[in-house]
C-alpha positions in Angstrom: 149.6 -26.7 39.6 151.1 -24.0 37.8 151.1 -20.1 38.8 150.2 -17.6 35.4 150.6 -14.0 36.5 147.8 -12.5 33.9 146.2 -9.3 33.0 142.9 -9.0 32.0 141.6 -6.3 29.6 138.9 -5.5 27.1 138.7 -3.4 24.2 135.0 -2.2 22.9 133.7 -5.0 25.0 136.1 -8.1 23.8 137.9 -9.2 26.6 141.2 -11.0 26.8 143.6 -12.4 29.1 147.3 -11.2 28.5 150.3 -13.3 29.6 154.0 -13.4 28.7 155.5 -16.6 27.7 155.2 -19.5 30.0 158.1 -22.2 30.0 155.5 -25.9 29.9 152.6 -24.3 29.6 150.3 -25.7 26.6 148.7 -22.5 25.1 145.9 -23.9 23.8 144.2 -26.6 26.5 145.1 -23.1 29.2 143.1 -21.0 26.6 140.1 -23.2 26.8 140.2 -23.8 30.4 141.0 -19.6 31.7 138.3 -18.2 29.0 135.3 -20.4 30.5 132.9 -17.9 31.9 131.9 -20.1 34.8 135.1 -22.2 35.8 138.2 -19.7 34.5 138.5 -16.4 34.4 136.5 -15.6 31.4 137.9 -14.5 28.0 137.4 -14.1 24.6 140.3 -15.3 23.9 144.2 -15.2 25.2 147.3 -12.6 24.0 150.4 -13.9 24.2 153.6 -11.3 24.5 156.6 -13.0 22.9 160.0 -11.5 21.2 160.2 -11.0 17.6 162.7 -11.9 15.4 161.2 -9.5 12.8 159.3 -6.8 14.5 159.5 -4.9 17.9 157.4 -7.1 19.4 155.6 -10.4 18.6 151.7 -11.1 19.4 150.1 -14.6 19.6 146.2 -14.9 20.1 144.4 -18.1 20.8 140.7 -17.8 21.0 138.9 -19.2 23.5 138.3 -22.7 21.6 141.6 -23.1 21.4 142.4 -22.3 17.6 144.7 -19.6 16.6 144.2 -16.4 14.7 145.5 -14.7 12.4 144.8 -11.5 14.1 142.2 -9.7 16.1 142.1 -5.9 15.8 140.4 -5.4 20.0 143.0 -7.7 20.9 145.9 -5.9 19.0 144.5 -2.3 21.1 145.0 -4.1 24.4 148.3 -5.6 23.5 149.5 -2.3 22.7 148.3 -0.6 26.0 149.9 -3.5 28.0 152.8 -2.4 26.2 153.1 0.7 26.9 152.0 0.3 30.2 154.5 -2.4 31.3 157.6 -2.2 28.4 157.7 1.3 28.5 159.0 1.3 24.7 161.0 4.2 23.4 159.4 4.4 20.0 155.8 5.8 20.5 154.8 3.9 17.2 156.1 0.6 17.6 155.6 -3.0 15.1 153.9 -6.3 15.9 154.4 -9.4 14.3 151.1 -11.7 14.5 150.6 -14.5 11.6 148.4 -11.4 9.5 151.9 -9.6 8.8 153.1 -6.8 10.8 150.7 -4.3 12.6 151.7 -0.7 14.4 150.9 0.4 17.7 150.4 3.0 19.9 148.4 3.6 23.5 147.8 6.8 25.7 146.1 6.1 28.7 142.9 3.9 28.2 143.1 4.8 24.1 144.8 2.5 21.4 145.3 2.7 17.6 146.5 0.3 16.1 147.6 0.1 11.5 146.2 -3.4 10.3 147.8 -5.3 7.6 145.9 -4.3 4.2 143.0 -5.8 3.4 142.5 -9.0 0.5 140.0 -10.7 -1.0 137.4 -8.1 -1.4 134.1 -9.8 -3.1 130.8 -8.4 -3.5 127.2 -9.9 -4.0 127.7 -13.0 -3.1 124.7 -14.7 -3.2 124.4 -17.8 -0.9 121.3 -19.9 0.3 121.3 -20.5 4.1 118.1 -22.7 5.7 116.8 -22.6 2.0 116.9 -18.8 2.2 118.9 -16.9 -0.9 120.6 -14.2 1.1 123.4 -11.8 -0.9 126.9 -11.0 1.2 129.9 -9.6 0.8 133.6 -10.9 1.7 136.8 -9.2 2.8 139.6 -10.4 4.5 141.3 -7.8 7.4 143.7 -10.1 8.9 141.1 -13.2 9.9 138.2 -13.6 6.5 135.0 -11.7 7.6 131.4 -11.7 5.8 129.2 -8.6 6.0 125.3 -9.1 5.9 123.5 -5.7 5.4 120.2 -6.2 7.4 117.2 -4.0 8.5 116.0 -4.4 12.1 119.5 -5.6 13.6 118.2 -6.2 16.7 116.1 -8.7 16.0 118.5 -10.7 14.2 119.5 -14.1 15.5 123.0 -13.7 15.7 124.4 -17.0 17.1 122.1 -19.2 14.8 122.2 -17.4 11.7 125.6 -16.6 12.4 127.3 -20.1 12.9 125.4 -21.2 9.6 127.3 -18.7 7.8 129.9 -19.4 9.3 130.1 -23.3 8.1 128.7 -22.4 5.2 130.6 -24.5 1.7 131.0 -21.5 0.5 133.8 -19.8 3.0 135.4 -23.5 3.4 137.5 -24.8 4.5 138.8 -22.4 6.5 135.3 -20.6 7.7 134.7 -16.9 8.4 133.5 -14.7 11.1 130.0 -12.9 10.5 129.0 -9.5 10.8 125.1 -8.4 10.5 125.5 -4.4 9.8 122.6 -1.9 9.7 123.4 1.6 7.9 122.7 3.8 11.1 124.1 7.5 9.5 124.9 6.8 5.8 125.6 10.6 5.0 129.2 11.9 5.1 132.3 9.8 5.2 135.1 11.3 4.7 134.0 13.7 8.1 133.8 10.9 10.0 129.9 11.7 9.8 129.1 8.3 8.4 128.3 5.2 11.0 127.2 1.9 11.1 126.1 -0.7 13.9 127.1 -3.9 13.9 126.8 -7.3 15.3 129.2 -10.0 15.0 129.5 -14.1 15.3 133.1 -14.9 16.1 134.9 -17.7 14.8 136.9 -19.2 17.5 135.2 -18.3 20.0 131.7 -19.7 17.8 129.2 -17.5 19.9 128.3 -13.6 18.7 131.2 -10.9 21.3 130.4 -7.7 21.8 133.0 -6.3 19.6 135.2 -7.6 17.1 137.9 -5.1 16.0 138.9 -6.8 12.2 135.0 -7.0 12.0 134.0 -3.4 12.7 137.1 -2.5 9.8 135.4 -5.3 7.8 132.2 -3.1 8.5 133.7 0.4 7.7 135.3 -0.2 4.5 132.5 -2.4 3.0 129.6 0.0 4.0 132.0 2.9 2.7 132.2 1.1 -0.7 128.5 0.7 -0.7 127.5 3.9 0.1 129.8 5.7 -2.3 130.1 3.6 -5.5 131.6 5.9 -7.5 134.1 6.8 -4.9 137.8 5.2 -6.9 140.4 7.2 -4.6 140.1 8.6 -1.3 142.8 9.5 1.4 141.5 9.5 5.1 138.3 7.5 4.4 136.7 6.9 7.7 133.8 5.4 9.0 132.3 4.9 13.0 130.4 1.7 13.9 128.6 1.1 16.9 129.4 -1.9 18.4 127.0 -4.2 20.9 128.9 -3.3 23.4 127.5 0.4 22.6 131.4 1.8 22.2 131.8 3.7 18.8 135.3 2.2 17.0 137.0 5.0 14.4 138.3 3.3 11.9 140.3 5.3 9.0 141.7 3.9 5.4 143.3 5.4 2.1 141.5 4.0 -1.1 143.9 3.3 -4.0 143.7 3.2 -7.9 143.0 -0.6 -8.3 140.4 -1.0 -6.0 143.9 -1.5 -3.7 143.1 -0.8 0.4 145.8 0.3 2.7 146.7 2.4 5.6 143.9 1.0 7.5 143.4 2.1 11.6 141.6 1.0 14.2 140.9 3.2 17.2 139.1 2.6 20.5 139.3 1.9 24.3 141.6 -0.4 25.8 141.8 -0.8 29.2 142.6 -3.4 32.4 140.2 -4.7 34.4 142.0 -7.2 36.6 145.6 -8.0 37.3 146.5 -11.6 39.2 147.6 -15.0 39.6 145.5 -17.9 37.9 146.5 -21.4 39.5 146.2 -23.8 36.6 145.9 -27.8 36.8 147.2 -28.6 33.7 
């Protein structure tokens, strides 16, 4: 039996369980077996602190299936508050490496923001048929491939089963894509921050719909943005809110570029620890 010191912490209602590196330990069957809800400690998904060759610090995420992701903006905000909580690092902004490209950080108190790597693969009006239904979505990729289905009546959406469809779908093969069922809740405003959006999201990895997902609710912001001002080529400071199930408000900021290019995209919200302690694992 093997001793894991771990933290636990949850951002907008994703939670995750943070460890530093473990000499023997197999990342991916202690993933599975610490994020069951009625056996482990219950996660999302686990954040792994390593060193980084390239960056200040290096981040590794398994979710809670056991695959590994690219990135996961709720999980990059907690990282960043352990850091600063337990590292103590000089820089106040400091780098990330995950397998999206390099992120920045930052954390004061129960507060992170975190600078995602630039968005790719924007496509709109897609038209797809799911259960024999003809359904139009659109595509972006914030770190981890994420469709956005504008709907009316969000609550009555079936989340997990239309989600995990759409998820499989041919169309987003091979390598699937998380999906995010957005209702317009303040379209006015935008660049006041005045403009906000709710949202509900099917992860993949963890195949079930969270109560946040951070690269979702960016996924969100800039393609309800784009949708609600169309004319809109060039903007600095572009920010949307969205409401997540959880009912915390994510602020998420971007710069719109000649080109239709996307950068300087943040991600702000709460990050904070919830339990601290030793999980005994049989390996």
């Amino acid at each position: 039996m093997q001793k894991v010191n771990f933290v636990k912490m949850v951002g907008a209602g994703n939670d995750f369980i943070v460890i530093e590196p473990q000499a023997n330990l197999d990342y991916i069957k202690f993933t599975q077996t610490v994020c069951a809800r009625q056996t482990g400690i219950g996660a999302d998904g686990v954040l792994i602190l390593e060193k980084s060759t390239t960056s200040d610090y290096r981040m590794r995420i398994i979710n809670a299936d056991g695959s590994e992701a690219e990135m996961c903006g709720n999980g990059a905000r907690c990282m960043a508050s352990y850091i600063v909580m337990n590292l103590k690092p000089v820089k106040q902004l400091f780098g990330m490496e995950t397998l999206a490209g390099e992120i920045l950080g930052e954390a004061h108190g129960e507060e992170a923001r975190v600078r995602l790597s630039n968005p790719k693969d924007y496509m709109a009006d897609l038209n797809i048929t799911v259960a024999g239904n003809k359904m139009t979505v659109h595509y972006i990729d914030t770190g981890v491939p994420h469709v956005i289905a504008f709907v009316k009546g969000l609550q009555e959406v079936d989340v997990n089963s239309l989600g995990r469809l759409i998820r499989n779908h041919l169309r987003f093969a091979p390598r699937g894509t998380n999906v995010n069922f957005v209702e317009l809740a303040s379209p006015e405003g935008g660049k006041s921050g005045n403009s906000m959006v709710a949202v509900r999201t099917y992860e993949r990895g963890v195949e079930a719909e969270t109560l946040a997902c951070g690269t979702g609710s960016v996924a969100a912001a800039i393609i309800s943005y784009l949708q609600i001002h169309p004319t809109v080529k060039t903007q600095k400071g572009a920010s949307m809110k969205v409401l997540t199930s959880s009912k915390e408000v994510l602020e998420i900021t971007f710069d719109l570029n000649e080109g239709g290019i996307i950068d300087n995209v943040w991600l702000k919200g709460t990050a904070k620890v919830i339990a601290k302690g030793e999980y005994y694992y049989n390996g």
